[in-house]
C-alpha positions as CSV (number, residue, x, y, z in Angstrom):
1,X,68.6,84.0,323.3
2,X,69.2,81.7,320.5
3,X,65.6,80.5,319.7
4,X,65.5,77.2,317.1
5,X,62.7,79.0,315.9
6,X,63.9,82.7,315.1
7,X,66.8,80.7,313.4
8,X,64.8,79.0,310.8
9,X,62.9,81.9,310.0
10,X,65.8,83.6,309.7
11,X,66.9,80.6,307.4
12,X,63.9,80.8,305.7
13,X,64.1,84.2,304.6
14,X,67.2,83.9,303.0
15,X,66.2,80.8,301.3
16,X,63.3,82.6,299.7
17,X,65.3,86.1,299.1
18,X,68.2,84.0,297.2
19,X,65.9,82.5,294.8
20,X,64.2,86.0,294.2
21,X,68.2,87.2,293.5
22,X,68.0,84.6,290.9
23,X,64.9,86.5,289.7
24,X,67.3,89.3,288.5
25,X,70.7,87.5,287.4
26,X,71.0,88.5,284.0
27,X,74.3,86.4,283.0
28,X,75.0,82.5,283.1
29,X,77.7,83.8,285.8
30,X,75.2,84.9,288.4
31,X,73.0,82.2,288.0
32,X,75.9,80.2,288.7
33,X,76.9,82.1,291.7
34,X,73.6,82.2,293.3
35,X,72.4,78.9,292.4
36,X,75.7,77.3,293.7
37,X,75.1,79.0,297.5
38,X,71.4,78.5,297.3
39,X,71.7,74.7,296.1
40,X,74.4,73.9,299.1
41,X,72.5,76.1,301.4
42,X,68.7,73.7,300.9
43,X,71.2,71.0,300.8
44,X,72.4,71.7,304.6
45,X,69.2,73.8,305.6
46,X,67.7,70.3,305.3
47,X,70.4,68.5,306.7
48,X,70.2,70.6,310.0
49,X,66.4,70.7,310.6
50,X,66.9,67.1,310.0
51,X,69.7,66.3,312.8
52,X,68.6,69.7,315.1
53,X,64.8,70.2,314.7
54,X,62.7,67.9,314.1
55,X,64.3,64.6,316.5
56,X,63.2,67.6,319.1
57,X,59.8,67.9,317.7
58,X,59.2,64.1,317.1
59,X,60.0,64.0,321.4
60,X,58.3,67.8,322.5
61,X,55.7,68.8,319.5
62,X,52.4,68.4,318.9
63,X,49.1,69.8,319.9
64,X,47.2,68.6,322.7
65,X,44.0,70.5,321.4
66,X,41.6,67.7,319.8
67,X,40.6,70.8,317.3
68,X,44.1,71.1,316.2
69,X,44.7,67.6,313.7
70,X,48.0,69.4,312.8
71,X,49.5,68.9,316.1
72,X,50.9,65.3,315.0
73,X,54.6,65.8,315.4
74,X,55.2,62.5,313.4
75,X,52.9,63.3,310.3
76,X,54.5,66.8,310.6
77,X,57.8,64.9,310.3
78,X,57.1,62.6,307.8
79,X,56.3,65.7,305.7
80,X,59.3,67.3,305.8
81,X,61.4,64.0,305.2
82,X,59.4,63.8,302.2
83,X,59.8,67.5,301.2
84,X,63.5,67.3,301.7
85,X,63.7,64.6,299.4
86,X,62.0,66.2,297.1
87,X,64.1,69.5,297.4
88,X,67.4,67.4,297.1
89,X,65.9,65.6,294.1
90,X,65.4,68.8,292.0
91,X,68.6,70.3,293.6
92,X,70.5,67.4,292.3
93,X,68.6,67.3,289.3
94,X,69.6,70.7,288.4
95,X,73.4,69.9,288.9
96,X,73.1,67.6,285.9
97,X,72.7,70.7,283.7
98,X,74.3,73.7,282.6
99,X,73.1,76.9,284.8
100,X,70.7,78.8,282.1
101,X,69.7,75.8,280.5
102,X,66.2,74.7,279.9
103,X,66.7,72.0,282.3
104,X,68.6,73.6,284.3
105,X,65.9,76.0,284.7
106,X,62.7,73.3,285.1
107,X,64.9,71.6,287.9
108,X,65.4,75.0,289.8
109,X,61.6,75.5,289.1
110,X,61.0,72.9,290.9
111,X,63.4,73.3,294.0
112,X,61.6,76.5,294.1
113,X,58.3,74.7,294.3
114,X,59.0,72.4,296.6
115,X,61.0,74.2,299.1
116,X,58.0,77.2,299.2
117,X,55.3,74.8,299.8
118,X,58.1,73.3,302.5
119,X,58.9,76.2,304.0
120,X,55.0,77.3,304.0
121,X,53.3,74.3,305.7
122,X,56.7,74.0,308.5
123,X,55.8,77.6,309.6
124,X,52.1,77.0,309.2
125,X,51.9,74.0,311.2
126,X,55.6,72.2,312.9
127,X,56.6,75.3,313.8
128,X,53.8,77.2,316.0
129,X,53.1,73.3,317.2
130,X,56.6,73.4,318.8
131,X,56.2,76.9,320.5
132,X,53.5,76.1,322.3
133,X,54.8,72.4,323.0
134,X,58.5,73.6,324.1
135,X,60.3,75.6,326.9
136,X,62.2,78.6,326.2
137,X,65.1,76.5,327.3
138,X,64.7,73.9,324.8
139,X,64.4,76.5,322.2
140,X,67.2,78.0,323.5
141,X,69.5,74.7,323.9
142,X,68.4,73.5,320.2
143,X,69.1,77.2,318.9
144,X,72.4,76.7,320.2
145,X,72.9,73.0,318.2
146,X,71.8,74.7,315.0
147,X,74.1,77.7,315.4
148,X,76.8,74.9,316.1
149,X,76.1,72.5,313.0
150,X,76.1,75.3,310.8
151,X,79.6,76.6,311.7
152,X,80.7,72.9,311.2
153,X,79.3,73.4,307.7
154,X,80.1,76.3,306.1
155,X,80.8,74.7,302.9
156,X,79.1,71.1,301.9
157,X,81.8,68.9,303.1
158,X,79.7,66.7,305.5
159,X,76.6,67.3,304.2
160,X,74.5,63.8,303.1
161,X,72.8,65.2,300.1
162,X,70.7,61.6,300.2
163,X,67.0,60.8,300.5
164,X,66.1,60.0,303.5
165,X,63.3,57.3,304.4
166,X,61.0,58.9,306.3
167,X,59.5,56.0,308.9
168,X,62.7,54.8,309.8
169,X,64.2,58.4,310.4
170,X,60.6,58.8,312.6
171,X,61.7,55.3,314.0
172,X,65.2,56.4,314.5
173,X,64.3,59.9,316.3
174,X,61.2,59.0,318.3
């Protein structure tokens, strides 16, 4: 089964293991190299949650549990807009500069930042809010859509790289 969840996870992981590998790049050439595939890859990991995910989670998520004031599938939403943005900021922030620089380095710091404490509050909260809100067909169909727009995208042609505004993207996908 091709699970919408198990597939960001997976994307996930290799959004956090790249920017370890940039950990250990020693010359301006591997910074390069992995910066360049990590910076496209938050550019469409964003794109897709943002056309795939959460449209399904602003219609299927959320919490009925009153003890649960995470379970809001349009706050949850409205975070990640924001996050994105703030992830594309830094990423294009850091495209201004020469790989190894000092800003270079501050604007990957904060991609870094940002896309943690992203990654770390989807999977605390919109995440397990959509398991329990969703069928395993859903899952399944929307699993299938991601694996779609991300052989459509293999490099960045297509991707939208713009800030988003958040209400009328909730507006747009309620």
């Amino acid at each position: 089964m091709a699970d919408i969840i198990d597939l960001v996870y997976a994307d996930h992981d290799w959004l956090r293991r790249q920017f370890f590998r940039l950990d250990d790049a020693k010359t301006t050439d591997e910074l390069t190299a992995i910066w360049n595939a990590l910076s496209d890859r938050l550019d469409a990991h964003a794109q897709a949650e943002e056309t795939v995910f959460y449209p399904a989670l602003l219609k299927h998520g959320g919490s009925d549990d009153p003890g649960n004031p995470e379970g809001d599938p349009e706050d949850e939403t409205e975070d990640a807009i924001t996050d994105h943005n703030a992830i594309r900021d830094a990423v294009r922030e850091s495209r201004k500069h020469e790989p190894g620089s000092e800003e270079w380095f501050k604007a990957v710091f904060a991609a870094r930042k940002e896309n943690g404490e992203h990654l770390d509050e989807e999977e605390r909260e919109a995440m397990p809010d959509f398991i329990k809100s969703a069928s395993l067909e859903l899952r399944h169909e929307l699993g299938m859509k991601w694996l779609q727009f991300n052989a459509a995208h293999e490099t960045t042609m297509g991707i939208d790289n713009r800030d988003r505004d958040a209400d009328a993207y909730i507006e747009r996908n309620s």
